[in-house]
C-alpha positions as CSV (number, residue, x, y, z in Angstrom):
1,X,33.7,-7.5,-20.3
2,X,34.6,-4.0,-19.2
3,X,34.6,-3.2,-15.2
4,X,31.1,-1.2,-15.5
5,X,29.3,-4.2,-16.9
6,X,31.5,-6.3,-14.4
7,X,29.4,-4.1,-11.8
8,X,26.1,-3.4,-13.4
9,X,25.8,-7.4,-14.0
10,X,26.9,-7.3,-9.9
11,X,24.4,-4.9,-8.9
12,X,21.2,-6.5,-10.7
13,X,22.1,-9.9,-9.6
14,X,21.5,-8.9,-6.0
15,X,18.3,-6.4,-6.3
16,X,15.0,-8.2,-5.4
17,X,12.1,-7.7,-7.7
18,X,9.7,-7.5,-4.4
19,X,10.8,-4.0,-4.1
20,X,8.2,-2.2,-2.2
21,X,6.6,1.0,-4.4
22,X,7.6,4.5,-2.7
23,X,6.8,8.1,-3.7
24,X,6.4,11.7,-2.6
25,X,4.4,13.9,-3.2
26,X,0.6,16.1,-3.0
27,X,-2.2,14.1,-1.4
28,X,-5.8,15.4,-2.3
29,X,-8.5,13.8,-1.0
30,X,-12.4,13.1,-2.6
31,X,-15.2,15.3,-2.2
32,X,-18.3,14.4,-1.1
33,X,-20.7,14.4,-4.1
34,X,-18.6,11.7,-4.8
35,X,-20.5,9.5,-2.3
36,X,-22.2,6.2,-3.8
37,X,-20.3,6.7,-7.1
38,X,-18.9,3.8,-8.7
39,X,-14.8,3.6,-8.2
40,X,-12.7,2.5,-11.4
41,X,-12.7,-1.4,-9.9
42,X,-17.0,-1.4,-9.9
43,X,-17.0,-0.9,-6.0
44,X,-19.1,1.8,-4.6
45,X,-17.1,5.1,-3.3
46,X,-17.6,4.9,0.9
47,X,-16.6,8.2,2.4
48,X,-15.8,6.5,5.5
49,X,-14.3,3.4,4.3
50,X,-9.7,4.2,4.2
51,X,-9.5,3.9,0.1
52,X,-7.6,5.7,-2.5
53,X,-7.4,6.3,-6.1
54,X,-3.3,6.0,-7.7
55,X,-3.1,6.4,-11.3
56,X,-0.8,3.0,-11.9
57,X,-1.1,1.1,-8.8
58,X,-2.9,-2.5,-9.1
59,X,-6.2,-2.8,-7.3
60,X,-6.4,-3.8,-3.9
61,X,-2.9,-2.8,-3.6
62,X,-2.6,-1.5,0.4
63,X,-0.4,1.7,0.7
64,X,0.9,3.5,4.2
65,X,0.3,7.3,3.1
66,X,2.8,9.6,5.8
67,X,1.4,13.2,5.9
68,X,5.1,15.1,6.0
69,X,3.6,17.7,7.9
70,X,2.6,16.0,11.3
71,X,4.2,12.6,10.9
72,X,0.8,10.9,10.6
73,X,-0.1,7.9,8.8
74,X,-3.3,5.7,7.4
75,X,-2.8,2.2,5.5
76,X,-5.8,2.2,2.4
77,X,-6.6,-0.1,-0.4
78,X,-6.4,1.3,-3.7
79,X,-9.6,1.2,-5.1
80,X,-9.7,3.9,-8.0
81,X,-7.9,5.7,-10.8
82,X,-7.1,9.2,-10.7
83,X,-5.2,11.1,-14.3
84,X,-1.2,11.5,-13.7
85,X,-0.9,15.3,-12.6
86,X,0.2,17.3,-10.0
87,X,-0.8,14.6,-7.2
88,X,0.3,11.2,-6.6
89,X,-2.8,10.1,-4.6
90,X,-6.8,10.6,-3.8
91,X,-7.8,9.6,-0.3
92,X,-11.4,9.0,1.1
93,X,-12.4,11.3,3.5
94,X,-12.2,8.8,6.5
95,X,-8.2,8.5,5.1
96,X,-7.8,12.1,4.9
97,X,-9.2,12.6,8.6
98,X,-7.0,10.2,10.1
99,X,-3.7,11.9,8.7
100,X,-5.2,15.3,9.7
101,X,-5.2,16.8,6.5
102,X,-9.0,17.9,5.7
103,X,-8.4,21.4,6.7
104,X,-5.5,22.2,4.1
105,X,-7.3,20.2,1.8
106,X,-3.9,19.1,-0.1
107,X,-0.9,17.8,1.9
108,X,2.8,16.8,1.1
109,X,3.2,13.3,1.5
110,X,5.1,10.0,1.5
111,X,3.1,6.6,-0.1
112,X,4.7,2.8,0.5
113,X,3.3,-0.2,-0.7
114,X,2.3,-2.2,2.5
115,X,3.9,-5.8,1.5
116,X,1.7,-8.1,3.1
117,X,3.3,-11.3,5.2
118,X,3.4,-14.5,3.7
119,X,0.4,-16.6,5.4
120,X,1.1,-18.8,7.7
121,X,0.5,-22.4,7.4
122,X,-3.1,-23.2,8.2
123,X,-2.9,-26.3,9.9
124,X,0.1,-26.8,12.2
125,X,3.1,-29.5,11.6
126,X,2.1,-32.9,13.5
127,X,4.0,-34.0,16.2
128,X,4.6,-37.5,16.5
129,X,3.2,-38.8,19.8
130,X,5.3,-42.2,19.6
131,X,5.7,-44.0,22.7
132,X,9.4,-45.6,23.7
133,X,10.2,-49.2,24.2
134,X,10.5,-48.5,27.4
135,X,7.0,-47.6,28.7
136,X,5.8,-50.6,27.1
C-alpha cells in the first residue's frame, strides 16, 4: 500500500455516515394559487403551515433554512418535490415570512438537515428501594 491509500483508508475510517445535509443557495417560495394543492407526499399544500419542496431530500426530512441576507432562520419539513434548477429550495409562505424574504421574492440562503435527538427512554430506570439489615 502506497501512503495515499495509507491516508484515504485513514480518512474514511473516521467520517460518520450521520453527516448532516448542507447547501447554499436561492430560496423561492410558493405562490398562492398553490393553496389546497396536493404536495408530491399526498398532503395538502397549507400556506401557513413551515413546509418546503427539495428536489432529493426524503420526506419529512426537517431543514434549518438561514436567509444570508438578515441572518434569519425557520426549521420546515419537507413535504414536496421541486425540478433541480437554479434553486435549492421552495418555502411556504408562512416559512418565507419568518425569514423575511417575501418582499425580494428570492433569497440567497443556507439549508441544514435538522438531525433530530435520539428519544429518550420512555419510562425511567427503577431504583431499587431495598431496605438494610439494619432498619430491620
Amino acid at each position: 500500500m502506497n501512503l495515499c491509500s495509507i491516508l484515504l483508508v485513514f480518512l474514511l475510517s473516521f467520517s460518520s455516515g450521520n453527516t448532516a445535509y448542507t447547501a447554499n443557495g436561492k430560496a423561492s417560495y410558493y405562490a398562492d394559487r398553490m393553496q389546497g394543492q396536493r404536495t408530491a407526499n399526498g398532503e395538502r399544500y397549507d400556506k401557513n403551515q413551515l413546509t418546503a419542496a427539495h428536489s432529493t431530500l426524503p420526506f419529512n426530512t426537517l431543514v434549518e433554512v438561514t436567509n444570508l441576507a438578515n441572518g434569519k432562520s425557520v426549521i420546515v419539513k419537507i413535504n414536496d418535490r421541486m425540478p433541480k434548477g437554479s434553486r435549492i429550495i421552495d418555502l411556504s409562505k408562512a416559512a418565507a415570512k419568518e425569514i423575511d424574504m417575501i418582499r425580494a421574492g428570492v433569497s440567497r440562503v443556507t439549508i441544514k438537515e435538522v438531525i433530530p435527538e435520539e428519544k429518550q427512554q420512555d419510562v425511567p430506570f427503577v431504583v431499587s428501594d431495598t431496605k438494610s439489615e439494619k432498619t430491620k
